[in-house]
N, C-alpha and C positions, 0 to 999 in steps of 0.2 A: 635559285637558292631560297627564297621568299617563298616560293611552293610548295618546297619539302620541308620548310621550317614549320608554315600555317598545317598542311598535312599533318607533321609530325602531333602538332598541339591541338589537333580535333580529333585525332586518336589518344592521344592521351586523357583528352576531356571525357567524351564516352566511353573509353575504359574505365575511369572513375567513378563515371555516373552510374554504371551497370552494377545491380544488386543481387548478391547471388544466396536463393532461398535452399535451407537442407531440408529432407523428408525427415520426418521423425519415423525409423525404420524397428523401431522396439515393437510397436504395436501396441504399449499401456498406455494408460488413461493417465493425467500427472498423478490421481490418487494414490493409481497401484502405483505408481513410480517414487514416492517420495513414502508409502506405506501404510496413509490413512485411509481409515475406511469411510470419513463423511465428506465433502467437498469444503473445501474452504470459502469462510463467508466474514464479511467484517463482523465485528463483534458490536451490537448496540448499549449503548450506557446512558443513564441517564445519570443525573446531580439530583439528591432530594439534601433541602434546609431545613432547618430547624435554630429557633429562637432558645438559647439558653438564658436561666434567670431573667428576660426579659429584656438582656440587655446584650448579651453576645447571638452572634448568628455563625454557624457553623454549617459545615458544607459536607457530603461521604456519597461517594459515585456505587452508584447498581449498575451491575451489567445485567442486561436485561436480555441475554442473551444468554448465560449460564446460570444466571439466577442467586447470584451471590454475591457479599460487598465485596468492591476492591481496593477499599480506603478505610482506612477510620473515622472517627469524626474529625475535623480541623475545623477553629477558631478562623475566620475570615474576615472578620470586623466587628464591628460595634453599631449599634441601632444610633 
């Protein structure tokens, strides 16, 4: 009984362990699949400062990637 129990539980363990991979059978790229025509890529931004009246510093993000703000300015402290 000890044999067909251990059995039983090393089949079960490699049944679990076993990972089963699907072909993607459409043949599209995810581009054409999802509809875009450029691949997707992160998007780079950077933070440019600026000192107001000399005594605020205010903060407004560039994507540098579309070339356009995507912030306003914001108040971020005091000098």
């Amino acid at each position: 009984m000890k044999k067909l129990v251990s059995l039983f539980l090393v089949l079960v363990m490699c049944l679990s362990l076993s990972v089963t991979a699907f072909a993607d059978t459409t043949g599209k790229t995810p581009t054409e699949e999802f509809g875009t025509t450029e691949p997707t890529r992160w998007e780079e931004t950077e933070w440019y400062y600026r000192v107001v009246d000399n005594y605020y510093v205010q903060r407004r993000l560039w994507s540098c990637t579309y070339g356009y703000w995507l912030t306003e300015w914001e108040t971020i402290g005091h000098i």
